[in-house]
C-alpha positions in Angstrom: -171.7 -120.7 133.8 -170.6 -122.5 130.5 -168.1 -125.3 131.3 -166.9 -127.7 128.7 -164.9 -131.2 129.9 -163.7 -134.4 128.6 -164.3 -137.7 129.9 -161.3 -136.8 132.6 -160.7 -133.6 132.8 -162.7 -129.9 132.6 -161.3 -128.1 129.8 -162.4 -124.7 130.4 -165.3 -123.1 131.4 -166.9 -119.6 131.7 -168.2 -117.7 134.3 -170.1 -114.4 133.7 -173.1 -111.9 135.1 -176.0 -111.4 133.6 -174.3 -108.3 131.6 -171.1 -110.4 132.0 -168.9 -107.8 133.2 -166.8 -110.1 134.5 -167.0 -113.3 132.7 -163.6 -115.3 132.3 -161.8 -118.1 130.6 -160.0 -120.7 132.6 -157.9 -123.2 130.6 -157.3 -126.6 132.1 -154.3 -129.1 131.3 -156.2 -131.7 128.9 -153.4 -133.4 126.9 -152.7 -133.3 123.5 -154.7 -134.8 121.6 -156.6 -133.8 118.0 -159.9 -132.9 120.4 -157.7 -131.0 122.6 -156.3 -128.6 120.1 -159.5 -127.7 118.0 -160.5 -127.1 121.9 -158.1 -124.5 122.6 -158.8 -122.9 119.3 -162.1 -122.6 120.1 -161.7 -121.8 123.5 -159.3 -118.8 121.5 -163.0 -118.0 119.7 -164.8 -117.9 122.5 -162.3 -115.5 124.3 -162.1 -112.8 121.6 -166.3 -113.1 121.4 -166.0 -112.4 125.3 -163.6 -109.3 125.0 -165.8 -107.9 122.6 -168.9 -108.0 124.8 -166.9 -106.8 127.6 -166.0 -103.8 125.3 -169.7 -103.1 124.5 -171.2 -103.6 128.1 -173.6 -101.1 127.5 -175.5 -103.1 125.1 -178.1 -104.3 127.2 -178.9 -103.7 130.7 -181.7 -103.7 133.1 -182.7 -101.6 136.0 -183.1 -102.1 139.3 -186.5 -100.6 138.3 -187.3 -102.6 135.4 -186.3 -101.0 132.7 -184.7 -102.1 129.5 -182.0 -100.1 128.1 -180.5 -101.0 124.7 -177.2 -98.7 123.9 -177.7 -97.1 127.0 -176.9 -98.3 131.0 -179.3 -96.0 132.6 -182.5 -96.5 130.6 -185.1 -93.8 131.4 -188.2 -95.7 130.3 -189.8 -99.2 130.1 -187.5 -99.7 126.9 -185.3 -97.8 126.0 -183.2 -97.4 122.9 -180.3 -95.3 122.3 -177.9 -95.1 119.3 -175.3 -92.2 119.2 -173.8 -93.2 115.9 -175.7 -90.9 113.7 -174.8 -93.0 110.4 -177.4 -96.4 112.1 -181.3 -96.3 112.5 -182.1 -96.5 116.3 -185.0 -98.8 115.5 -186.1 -100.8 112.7 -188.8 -103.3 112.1 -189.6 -105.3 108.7 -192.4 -107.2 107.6 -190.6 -109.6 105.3 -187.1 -109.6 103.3 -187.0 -105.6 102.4 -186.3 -104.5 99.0 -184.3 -101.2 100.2 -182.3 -99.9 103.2 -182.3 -96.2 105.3 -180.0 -95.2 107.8 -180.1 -92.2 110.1 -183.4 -92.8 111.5 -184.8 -93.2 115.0 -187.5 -94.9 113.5 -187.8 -97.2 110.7 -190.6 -99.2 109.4 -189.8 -101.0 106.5 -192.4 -103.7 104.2 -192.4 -104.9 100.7 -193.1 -102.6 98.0 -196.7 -102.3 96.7 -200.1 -100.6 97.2 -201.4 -101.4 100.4 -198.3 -103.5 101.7 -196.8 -100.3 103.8 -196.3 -100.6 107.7 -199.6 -98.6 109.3 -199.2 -98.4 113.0 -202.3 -98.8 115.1 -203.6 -98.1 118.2 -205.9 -101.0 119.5 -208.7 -101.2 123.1 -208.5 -103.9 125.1 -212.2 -104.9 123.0 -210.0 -105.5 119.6 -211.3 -102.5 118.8 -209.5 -99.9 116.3 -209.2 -96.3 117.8 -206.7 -95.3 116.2 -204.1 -95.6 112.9 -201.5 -94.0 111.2 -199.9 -95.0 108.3 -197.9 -94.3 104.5 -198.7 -95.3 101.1 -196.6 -94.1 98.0 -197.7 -90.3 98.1 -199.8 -90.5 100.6 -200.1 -89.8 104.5 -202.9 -90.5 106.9 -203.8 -89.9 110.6 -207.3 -91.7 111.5 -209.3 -91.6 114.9 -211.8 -93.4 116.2 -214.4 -91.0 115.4 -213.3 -90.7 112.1 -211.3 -87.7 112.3 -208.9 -87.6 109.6 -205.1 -86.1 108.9 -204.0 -86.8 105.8 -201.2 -85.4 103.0 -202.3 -86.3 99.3 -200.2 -85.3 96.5 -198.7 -82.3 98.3 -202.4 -81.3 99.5 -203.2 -81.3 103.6 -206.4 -82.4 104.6 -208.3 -82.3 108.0 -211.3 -83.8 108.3 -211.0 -85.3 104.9 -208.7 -88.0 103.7 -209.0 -87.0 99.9 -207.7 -83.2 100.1 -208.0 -81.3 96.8 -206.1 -77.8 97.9 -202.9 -77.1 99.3 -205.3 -76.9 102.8 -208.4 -78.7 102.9 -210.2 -78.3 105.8 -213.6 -80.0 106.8 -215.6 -78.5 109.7 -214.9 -75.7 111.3 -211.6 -73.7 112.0 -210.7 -71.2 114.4 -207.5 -69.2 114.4 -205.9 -66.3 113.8 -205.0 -65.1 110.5 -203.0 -62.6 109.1 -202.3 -61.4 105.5 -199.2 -59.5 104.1 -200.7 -56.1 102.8 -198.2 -53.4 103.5 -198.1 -50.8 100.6 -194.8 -51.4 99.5 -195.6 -55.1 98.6 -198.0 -53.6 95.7 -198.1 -51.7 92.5 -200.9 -50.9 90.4 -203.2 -49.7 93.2 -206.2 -48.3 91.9 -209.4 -47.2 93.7 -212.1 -49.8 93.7 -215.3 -47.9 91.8 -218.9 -48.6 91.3 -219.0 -50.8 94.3 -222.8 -50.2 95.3 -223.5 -51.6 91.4 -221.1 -54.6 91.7 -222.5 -55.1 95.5 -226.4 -55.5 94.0 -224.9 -57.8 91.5 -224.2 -60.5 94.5 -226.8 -63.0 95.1 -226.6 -64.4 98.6 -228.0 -67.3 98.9 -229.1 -70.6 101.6 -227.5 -74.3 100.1 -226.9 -77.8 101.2 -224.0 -79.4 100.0 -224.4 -82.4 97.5 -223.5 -85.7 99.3 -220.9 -86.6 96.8 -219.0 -83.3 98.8 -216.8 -83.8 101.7 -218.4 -80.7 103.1 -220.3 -79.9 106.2 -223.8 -81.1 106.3 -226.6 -79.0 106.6 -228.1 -75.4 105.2 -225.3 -73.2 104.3 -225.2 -69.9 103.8 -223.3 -68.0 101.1 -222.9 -67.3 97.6 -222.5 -68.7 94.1 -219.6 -68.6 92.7 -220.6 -67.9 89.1 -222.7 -64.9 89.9 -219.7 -63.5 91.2 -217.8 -64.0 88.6 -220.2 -62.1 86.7 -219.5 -58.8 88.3 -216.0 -59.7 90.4 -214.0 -62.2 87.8 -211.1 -61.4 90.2 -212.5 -63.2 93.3 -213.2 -66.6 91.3 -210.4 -69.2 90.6 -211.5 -72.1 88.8 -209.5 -75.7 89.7 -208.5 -78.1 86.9 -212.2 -80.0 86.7 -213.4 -76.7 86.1 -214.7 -75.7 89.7 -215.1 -73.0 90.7 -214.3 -71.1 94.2 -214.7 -67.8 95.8 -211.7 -65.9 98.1 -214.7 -64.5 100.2 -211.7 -62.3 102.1 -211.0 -60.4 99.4 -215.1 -59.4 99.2 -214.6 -57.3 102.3 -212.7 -54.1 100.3 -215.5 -54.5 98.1 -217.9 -54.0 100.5 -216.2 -51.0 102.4 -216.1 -49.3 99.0 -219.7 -49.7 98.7 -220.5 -48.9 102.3 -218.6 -45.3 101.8 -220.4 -44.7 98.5 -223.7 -45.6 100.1 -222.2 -43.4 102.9 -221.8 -40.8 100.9 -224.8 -40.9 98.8 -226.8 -41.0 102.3 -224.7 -37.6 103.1 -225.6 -36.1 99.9 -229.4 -36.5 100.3 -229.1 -35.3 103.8 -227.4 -31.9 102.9 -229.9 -31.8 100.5 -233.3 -32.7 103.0 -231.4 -29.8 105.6 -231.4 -27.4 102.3 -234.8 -28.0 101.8 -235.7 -28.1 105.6 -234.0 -24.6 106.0 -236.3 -23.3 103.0 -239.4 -24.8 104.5 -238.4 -22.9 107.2 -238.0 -19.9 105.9 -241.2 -20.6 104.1 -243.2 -21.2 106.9 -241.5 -17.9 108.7 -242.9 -15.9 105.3 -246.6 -18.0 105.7 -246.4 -16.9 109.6 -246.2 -13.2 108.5 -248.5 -13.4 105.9 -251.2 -15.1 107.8 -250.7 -12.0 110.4 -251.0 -9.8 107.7 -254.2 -11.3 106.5 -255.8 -11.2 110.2 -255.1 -7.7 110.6 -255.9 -7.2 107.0 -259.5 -9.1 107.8 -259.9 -7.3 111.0 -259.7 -4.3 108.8 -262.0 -5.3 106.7 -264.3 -6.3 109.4 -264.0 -2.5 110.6 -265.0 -1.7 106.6 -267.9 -3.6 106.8 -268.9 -2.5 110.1 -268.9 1.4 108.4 -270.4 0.5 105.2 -273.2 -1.0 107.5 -273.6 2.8 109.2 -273.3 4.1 106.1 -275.8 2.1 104.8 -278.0 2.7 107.8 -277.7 6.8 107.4 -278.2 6.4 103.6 -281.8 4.7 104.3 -282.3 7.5 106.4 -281.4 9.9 104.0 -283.5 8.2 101.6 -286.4 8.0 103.8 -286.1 12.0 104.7 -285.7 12.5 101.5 -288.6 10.9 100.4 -290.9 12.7 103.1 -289.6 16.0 101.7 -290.4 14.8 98.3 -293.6 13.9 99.5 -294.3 17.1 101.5 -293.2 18.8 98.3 -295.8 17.3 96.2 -298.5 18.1 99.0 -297.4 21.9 99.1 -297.5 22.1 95.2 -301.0 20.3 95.4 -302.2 23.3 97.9 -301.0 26.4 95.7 -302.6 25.3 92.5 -305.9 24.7 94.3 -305.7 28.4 96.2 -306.7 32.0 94.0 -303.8 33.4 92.3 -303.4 36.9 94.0 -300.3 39.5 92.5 -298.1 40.7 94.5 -296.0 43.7 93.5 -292.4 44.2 95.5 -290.6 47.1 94.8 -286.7 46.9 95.6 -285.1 50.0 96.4 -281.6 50.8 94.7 
């Protein structure tokens, strides 16, 4: 209650709620005087202030609960803040006398202009601790955790897990994910067969690394490839940044690499039609040695049988030579005997 009086007399007075939905003015007879009249005048004021309130009762209220609605009567949480005129920011804090204005915003956080004067909101333990910020600079985004996780848009570049992203996405760590790359046939033109893939394959060099600690790159041996030795025998898998470095689109490596496997593929096919060519003839060679080794056993056997004959042979030829020589020798003794014996004629007649 508000009441206003003179020396005498109570001039008016007001009587409201704590949302004053019923708060009233009662005028009291006071005289006429100067005092009196500015009085009623502002007693007038003070009415038309009240009527406006009582028009906007949904200001400011407070649950039974405890909560704080501002714009609303039925707040829904600890504070809250509701503006349905879509041409006013819902909320709107300033560090000191702003040099610009926004509207339309649920959320505005507004500073003086300059590097490193920009509203960062942070998230603080009940040590003092940081574990969290977020915050704007003039081109510039960033999202930082405790554990030094970062978020951060540079220039048009995303970056997680690095606050100084050079490419459009500029991941840090390790990613997981699905992804999926527009290749349908109709997209393309110019399609032409991918050849000598085996030679361009033994042109790659893969290779173990650690990145230099000037890099905002995972730390540790890597394992991969160097990006000018592909450009040596792929040119079309190697972009090269405005400093002059140099990366490799390691998906596009994969068609190579089919293409060589199916030339290697077919290579391996080729030598094997030609080992089973060469495998049949062996076979057909060994058949031919089978049937000539048979051939020479009965052919040995044979000559076994020879031998055994030419040895009877032999045997009855020594015979023969040894009869022969007793005849001869019984020859000579018989001859021997008539030369030592008288010569005596004999005459034979032969009758006709």
């Amino acid at each position: 209650m508000l009441k206003v009086h003179t020396a005498k007399t109570a001039a008016f007075f007001i009587a409201a709620s704590a949302l004053m939905p019923s708060a009233s003015i009662a005028i009291e007879d006071c005289g006429t005087s100067v005092t009196e009249c500015r009085m009623k005048q502002q007693i007038k004021d003070l009415q038309r202030q009240v009527d406006e309130l009582k028009a906007k009762t949904d200001a400011f209220s407070v649950s039974s609960g405890g909560n704080v609605g501002i714009g609303t009567m039925s707040p829904q949480a600890t504070l809250d803040i509701y503006e349905p005129d879509y041409g006013k920011t819902g909320f709107q804090v300033y560090s000191d006398n702003a040099h610009f204005s926004w509207t339309n915003h649920a959320l505005s956080l507004n500073s003086k202009k300059g590097w490193g004067r920009v509203p960062y909101i942070e998230w603080v333990k009940n040590d003092g601790t940081r574990q969290a910020y977020m915050g704007w600079q003039p081109g510039y985004f960033n999202l930082m955790l405790e554990n030094g996780h970062h978020f951060s848009i540079n220039g048009g570049n995303v970056g997680i897990g690095t606050n100084s992203p050079q490419y459009k996405l500029d991941v840090s760590g390790t990613i997981r994910g699905k992804n999926l790359t527009p290749s349908d046939q109709r997209y393309k033109q110019n399609i032409h067969p991918l050849d000598n893939a085996i030679t361009k394959r033994q042109g790659l060099r893969g290779v173990s690394f650690e990145w230099k600690k000037s890099q905002d790159q995972e730390a540790g041996t890597q394992i991969g490839l160097i990006a000018q030795d592909v450009e040596s025998v792929l040119p079309e898998l190697v972009s090269t940044d405005g400093d002059g470095y140099k990366s490799i689109a390691y998906g596009q490596l994969s068609a190579v690499l089919i293409e060589a496997v199916k030339e290697q593929q077919q290579i391996i096919e080729q030598k094997s039609a030609t080992i089973a060519e060469l495998q049949e003839n062996h076979a057909v060679q060994a058949e031919r040695m089978a049937d000539l080794q048979l051939s020479l056993q009965e052919q040995q056997k044979e000559n076994a049988a020879l031998q055994e004959n030419q040895a009877a042979q032999a045997e009855k030829m020594a015979s023969l030579e040894a009869m022969m020589q007793e005849m001869a020798r019984q020859v000579a003794a018989l001859k021997r005997e008539t030369v030592a014996q008288p010569v005596v004629q004999t005459h034979l007649s032969v009758s006709p």
